[in-house]
C-alpha positions in Angstrom: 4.6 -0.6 22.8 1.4 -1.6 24.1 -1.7 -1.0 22.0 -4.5 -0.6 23.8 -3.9 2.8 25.2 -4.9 2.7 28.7 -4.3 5.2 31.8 -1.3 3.9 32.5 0.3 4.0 29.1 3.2 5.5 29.0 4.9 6.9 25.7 7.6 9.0 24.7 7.2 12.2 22.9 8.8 12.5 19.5 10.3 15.9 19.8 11.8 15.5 23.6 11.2 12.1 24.9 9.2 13.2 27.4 6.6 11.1 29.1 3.1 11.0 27.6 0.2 9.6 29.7 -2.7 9.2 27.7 -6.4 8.9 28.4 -7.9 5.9 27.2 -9.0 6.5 23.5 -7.1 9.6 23.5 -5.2 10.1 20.5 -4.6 13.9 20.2 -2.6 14.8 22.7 0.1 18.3 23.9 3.2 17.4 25.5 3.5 18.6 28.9 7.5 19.2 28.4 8.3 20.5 24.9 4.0 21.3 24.3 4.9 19.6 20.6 1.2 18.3 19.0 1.2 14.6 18.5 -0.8 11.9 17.0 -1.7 8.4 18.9 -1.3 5.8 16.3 -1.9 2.4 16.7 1.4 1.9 16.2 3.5 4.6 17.2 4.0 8.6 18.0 3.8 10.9 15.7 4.0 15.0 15.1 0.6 16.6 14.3 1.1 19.8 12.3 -2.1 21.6 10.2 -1.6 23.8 7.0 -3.1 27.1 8.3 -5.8 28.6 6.0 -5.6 32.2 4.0 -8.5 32.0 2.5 -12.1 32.9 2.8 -14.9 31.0 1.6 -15.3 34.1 -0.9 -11.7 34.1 -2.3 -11.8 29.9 -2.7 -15.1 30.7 -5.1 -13.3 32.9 -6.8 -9.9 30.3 -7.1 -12.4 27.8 -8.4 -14.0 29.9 -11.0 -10.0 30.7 -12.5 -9.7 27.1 -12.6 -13.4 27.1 -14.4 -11.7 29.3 -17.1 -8.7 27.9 -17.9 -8.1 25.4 -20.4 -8.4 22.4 -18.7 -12.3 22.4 -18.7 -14.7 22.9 -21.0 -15.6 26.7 -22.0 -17.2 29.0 -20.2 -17.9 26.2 -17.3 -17.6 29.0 -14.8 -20.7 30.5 -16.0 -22.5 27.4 -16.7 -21.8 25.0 -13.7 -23.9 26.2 -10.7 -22.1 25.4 -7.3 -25.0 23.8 -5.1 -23.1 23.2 -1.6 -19.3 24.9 -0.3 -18.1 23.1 3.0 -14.8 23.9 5.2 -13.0 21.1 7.0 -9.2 20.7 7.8 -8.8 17.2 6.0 -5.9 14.8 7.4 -3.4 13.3 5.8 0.0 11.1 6.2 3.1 13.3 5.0 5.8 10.9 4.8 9.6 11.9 4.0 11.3 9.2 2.2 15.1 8.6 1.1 15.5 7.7 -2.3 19.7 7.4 -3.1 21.5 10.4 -1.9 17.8 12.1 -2.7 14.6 12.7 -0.5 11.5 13.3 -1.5 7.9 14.3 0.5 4.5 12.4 -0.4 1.0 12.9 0.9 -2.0 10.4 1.4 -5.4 10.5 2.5 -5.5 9.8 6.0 -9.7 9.0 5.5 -11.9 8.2 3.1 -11.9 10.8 0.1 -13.1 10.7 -3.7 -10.2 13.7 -4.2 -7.3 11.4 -4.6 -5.9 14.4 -6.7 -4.8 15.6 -3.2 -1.2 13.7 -3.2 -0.1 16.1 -5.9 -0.7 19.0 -3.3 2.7 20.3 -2.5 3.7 20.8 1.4 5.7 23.9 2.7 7.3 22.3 5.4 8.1 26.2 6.7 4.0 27.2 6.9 3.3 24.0 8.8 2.3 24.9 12.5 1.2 22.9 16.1 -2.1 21.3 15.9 -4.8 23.2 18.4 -7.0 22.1 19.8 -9.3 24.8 18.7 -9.1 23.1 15.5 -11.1 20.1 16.8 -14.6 21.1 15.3 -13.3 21.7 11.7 -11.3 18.7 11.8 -11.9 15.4 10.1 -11.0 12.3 12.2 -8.5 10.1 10.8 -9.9 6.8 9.5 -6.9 5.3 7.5 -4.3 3.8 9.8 -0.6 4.5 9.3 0.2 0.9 8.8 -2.5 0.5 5.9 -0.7 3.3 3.9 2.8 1.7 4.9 1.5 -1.6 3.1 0.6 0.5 0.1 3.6 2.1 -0.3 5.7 -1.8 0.0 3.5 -2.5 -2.5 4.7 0.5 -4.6 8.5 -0.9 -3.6 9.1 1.3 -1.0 10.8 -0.2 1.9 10.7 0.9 5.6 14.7 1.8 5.8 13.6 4.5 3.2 11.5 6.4 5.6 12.5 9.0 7.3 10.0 10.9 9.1 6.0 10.1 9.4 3.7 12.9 10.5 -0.3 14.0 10.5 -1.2 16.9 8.8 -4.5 18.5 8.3 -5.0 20.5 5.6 -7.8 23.2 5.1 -10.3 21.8 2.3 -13.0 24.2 0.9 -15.2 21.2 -1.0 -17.5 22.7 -3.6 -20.3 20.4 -5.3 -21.2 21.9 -8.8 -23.4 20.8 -11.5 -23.0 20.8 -15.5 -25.4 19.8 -18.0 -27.3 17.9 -15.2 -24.2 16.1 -13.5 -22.7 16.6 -10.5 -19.3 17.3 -10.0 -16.7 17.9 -6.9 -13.7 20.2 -7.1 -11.7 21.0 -3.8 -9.9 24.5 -3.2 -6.5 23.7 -0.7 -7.4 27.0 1.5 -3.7 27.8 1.7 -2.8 28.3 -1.8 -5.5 27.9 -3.9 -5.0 25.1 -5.5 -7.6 23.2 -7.0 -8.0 19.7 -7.3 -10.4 17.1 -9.0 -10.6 13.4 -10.3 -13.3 14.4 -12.4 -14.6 17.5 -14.4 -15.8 19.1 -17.6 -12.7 18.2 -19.7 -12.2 19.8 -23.1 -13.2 17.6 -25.7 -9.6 16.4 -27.6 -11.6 15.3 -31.0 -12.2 19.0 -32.5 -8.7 19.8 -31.2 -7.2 16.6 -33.4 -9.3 16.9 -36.1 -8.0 20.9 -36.6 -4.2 19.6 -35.9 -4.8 16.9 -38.6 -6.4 18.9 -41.1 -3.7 21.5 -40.6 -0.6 18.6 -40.8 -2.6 16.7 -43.8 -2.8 19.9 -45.9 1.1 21.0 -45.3 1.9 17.6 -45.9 0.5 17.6 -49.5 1.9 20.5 -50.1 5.5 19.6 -49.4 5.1 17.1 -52.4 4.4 19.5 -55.0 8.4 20.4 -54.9 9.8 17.1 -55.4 6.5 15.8 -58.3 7.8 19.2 -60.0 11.4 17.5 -59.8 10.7 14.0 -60.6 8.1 14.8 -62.9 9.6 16.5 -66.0 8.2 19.3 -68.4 9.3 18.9 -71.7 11.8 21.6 -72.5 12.3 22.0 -68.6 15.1 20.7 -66.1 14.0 18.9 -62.8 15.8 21.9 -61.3 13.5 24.3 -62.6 10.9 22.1 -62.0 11.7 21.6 -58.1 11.7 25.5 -58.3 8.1 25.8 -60.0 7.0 22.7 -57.1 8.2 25.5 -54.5 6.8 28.1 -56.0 3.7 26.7 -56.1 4.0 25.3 -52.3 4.7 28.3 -50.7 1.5 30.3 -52.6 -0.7 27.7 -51.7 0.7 27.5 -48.2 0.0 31.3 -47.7 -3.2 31.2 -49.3 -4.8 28.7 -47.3 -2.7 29.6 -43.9 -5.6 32.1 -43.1 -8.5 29.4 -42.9 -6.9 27.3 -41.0 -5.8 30.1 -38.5 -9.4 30.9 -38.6 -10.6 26.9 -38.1 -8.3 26.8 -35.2 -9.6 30.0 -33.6 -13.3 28.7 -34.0 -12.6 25.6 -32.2 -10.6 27.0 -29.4 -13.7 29.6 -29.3 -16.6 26.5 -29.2 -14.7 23.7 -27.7 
């Protein structure tokens, strides 16, 4: 296969084998025969499919501030952070279907240059995946990563090209939200399909607090399970190390319910600060 795509380059479509004569440059392109969507790559032909959207900008913001609130992020961020900018764009990316043993398995990557590398965990419907249109063409970013550069990572990651079973373009619709927090910025993308949100960085809860309650809690429970067997080894005179196992219980379990409510309540304070 020739790479410099010229007039008179002829290439076979994926889907029916068809001839494909491509413009020079030209790497979007309809089949005249089976009108399947494919790809120019430097290398080879391939199926262009997008992830059509179903959401509005309006229902991404509100997807975004769920994440906000939930417990990965620090509290109250979806009142706090202030989104400053909230761009659409259908974002490519390589799906390739790989054979792993009697097993197969689907991974994405970035087909240009992104700072969300959180985007491979994005799970692909193979049923909601549809033609690429040209219509599309404004919204869409331009790939910039060749298919050969992610086939070198993935060797490098042990997987070999026997493995691969299919190779395909996809574009995905990206809402990309730039928010700020205590006066840094932050970027959070909403997949327009499902709502999903993805980030490499964000407001994180802070673990310490959470460790220190979990610590406190184990230390204290931890002491008191000793009280049983120091009343058993220990002795009173006149008593049996029966009877005093049974006081060392005794005493554990009053303590244990006595100071069981502060630390629910030391608990519930950090979840309610943290």
């Amino acid at each position: 296969m020739q790479k410099d795509q010229s007039p008179s380059t002829v290439l076979p479509c994926p889907q029916c084998g068809g001839e494909l004569h491509p413009d020079e440059g030209q790497v979007f392109l309809v089949c005249p025969y089976c009108a399947s969507s494919v790809f120019l790559d430097k290398s080879q032909v391939l199926f262009h499919w997008y992830l059509a959207d179903t959401l509005d900008e309006s229902r991404a913001r509100a997807a975004l501030a769920r994440w906000m609130a939930g417990n990965q992020t620090v509290k109250d961020l979806d009142r706090k952070a202030a989104i400053t900018s909230a761009t659409f764009a259908y974002f490519p990316m390589w799906a390739i279907r790989l054979r792993e043993g009697k097993a197969e398995r689907s991974l994405l990557e970035p087909a240009a240059a992104t700072s969300v590398t959180e985007l491979k965990r994005l799970g692909l419907p193979a049923g909601d995946l549809r033609k690429y249109e040209e219509d599309l063409d404004p919204m869409a970013v331009a790939p910039t990563v060749p298919l050969a550069t992610v086939l070198a990572w993935l060797a490098e990651r042990g997987v070999t090209e026997d493995q691969t079973l299919e190779k395909a373009l996809v574009h995905l619709p990206l809402y990309t939200f730039k928010y700020t927090y205590t006066g840094r910025s932050y970027t959070a993308v909403v997949e327009g399909a499902t709502g999903g949100v993805y980030a490499n960085l964000y407001p994180a809860k802070a673990e310490a607090p959470y460790v220190l309650a979990a610590g406190v809690t184990a230390a204290t429970y931890l002491c008191l399970a000793t009280l049983p067997l120091i009343g058993f080894t220990s002795g009173f005179q006149g008593v049996r190390a029966e009877q005093g196992a049974a006081f060392g219980l005794l005493l554990c379990s009053g303590i244990g319910l006595l100071v069981a409510p502060f630390l629910f309540a030391y608990a519930a304070w950090v979840a309610g600060k943290v």
